[in-house]
Steps between C-alpha positions, in 0.01 A plus 500: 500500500582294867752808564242740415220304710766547757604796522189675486415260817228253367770253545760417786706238356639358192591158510748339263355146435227304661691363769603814634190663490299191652790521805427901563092404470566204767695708726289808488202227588687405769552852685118554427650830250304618197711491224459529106797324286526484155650232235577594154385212287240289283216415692444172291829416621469600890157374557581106404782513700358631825208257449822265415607562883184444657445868575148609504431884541202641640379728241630459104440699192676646189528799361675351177413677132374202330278705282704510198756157489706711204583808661420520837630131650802339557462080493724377798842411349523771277693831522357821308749458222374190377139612559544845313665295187203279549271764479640585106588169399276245664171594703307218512863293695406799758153448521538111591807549730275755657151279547795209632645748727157604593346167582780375753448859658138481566483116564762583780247788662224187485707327691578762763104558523454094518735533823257761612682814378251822427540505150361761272533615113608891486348568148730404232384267336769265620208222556369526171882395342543244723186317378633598125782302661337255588392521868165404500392607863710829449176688604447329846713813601262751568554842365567766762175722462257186538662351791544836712351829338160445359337547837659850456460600200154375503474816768701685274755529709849518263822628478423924508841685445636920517727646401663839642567698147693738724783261517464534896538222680350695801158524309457161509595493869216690561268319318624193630407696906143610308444105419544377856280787612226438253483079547627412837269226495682298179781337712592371148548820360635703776760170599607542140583876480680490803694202411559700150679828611723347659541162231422640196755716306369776232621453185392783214258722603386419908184255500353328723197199411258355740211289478211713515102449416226638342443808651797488740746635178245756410494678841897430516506722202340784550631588830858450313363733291365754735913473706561604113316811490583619848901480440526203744652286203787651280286372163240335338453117552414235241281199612515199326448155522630143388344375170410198691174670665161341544353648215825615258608153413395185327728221491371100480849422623566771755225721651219344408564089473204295632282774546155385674288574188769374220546866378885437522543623142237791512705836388167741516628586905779632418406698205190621687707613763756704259179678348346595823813582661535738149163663560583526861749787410809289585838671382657192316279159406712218357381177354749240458526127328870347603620684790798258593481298215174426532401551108143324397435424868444813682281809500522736760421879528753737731429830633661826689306835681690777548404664867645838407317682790213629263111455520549320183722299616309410783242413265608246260668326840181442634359387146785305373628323825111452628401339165791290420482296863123519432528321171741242684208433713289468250692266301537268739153520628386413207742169450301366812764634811302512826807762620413678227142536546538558871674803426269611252257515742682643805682805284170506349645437115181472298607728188820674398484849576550789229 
């Protein structure tokens, strides 16, 4: 998977052990050069030790599976052959070796953020198996969303994504020049997709994401859609979006942990959203409980528009896109956000259209 991170270019280095790759990090540091390495290991393992050495990064997270301590971790000093044999012979050995592993992993990143590292939870449920495991302040890591996003999403501002169904890469070239046209005033945005043609390999079908509002990814879409149905594009365009939207998901431990008015747990959003965005005329509505392992925590609703260069089409973009950022509004309006209400009022959100 390193090689593969590599290759494709979302990686420049492999390192082979700690010491090597903490020597490339210090040297690129010292020439002032941005520079990504990777190490192949356990995180449970690496983490102690560079706290061991003194070494306190600036930012910290994990992106470690701990969702499922049977088939989807490894507990540091164990190789996958032992684990798989595990798996048939004796679970519950896996499950404690995992919440052990677990613990000295997480009670390593409070350390880092006692040195005054930026520490944040990523969303799998990594905190909650630590305090299984017995690390009682586990959850004085904040998770990502509350610490950073809510002021966005509360706007409904979220991760929007296309996707060229030509297969042309130069499709989404030209919707990346018809972004930077349309919001020249979202440094954000525009710093991104510039940064992004020339970072950001395609893999599968060319797509691009950006972090688009409500009403900003409605008029995105339907002038997409009109470069569709003059011949400027080679092919229709999908837009989607993340799952983890201001009003798709519900998730005490993820999106929506210490929300203002204790509605953490609250799955109507969600739902509501997947029913409007159905009567909305959108081409595919998903609802979801467990995406990544997420079983009996989660409920989220997905959805794509197709912006085939029709009238229709141009229709259930302006319902579909328009209502599901209003409902994100909404949502969050209603939880108590002033960001949220502000932006009621000034795009003028006081129903969802139809």
């Amino acid at each position: 998977r390193a090689r593969m991170r590599q290759q494709i270019g979302f990686l420049d280095e492999i390192a082979p052990d700690l010491d090597a790759a903490l020597a490339r990090i210090a040297a690129a540091q010292a020439e002032g050069r941005a520079l990504s390495v990777g190490l192949v290991g356990n995180a449970a393992e690496i983490y102690p030790e560079i706290a061991a050495r003194g070494i306190t990064p600036d930012i910290v997270t994990d992106q470690t599976s701990a969702h499922d301590l049977v088939f989807g971790y490894v507990p540091a000093g164990y190789d996958l052959d032992r684990v798989r044999r595990l798996r048939e012979q004796n679970p519950d050995e896996l499950i404690a070796a995992g919440r052990e592993s677990i613990a000295r992993h997480v009670t390593a990143m409070l350390e880092f953020q006692k040195r005054g590292a930026e520490v944040f939870d990523n969303g799998n449920l990594i905190r909650t198996q630590a305090r299984e495991g017995g690390v009682a302040d586990a959850f004085d890591i904040p998770i990502f969303t509350e610490a950073y996003l809510r002021p966005l999403f509360a706007r409904a501002i979220g991760p929007f994504r296309w996707m060229a169904l030509s297969g042309a890469p130069s499709d989404i070239a030209r919707i990346d020049d018809l972004v930077l046209e349309m919001f020249p005033q979202n440094a954000i945005v525009t710093n991104w997709i510039r940064l992004a043609r020339d970072h950001v390999p395609f893999e599968g079908l060319p797509a691009r994401i950006a972090w688009l509002g409500h009403g900003e990814r409605t008029a995105l879409a339907r002038a997409v859609n009109a470069l569709v149905a003059d011949g400027t594009l080679a092919g229709p365009v999908a837009f989607s979006r993340d799952h983890l939207d201001a009003g798709g998901m519900a998730h005490p431990n993820i999106m929506t942990e210490n929300m203002r008015d204790g509605s953490d747990a609250v799955a109507d959003w969600p739902l509501l959203d997947a029913m409007t965005l159905c009567a909305s005329g959108a081409d595919l509505v998903a609802v979801h409980s467990g995406g990544g392992g997420y079983a009996g925590y989660m409920t989220s609703a997905g959805v794509t528009v197709i912006a085939d260069g029709t009238d229709a089409a141009d229709l259930r973009l302006d319902r579909a896109l328009s209502n599901d950022t209003a409902l994100g509004v909404v949502r969050y309006a209603d939880a108590g956000y002033p960001e949220a209400l502000d932006e009621a009022r000034t795009k003028k959100i006081g129903h969802i259209p139809t």
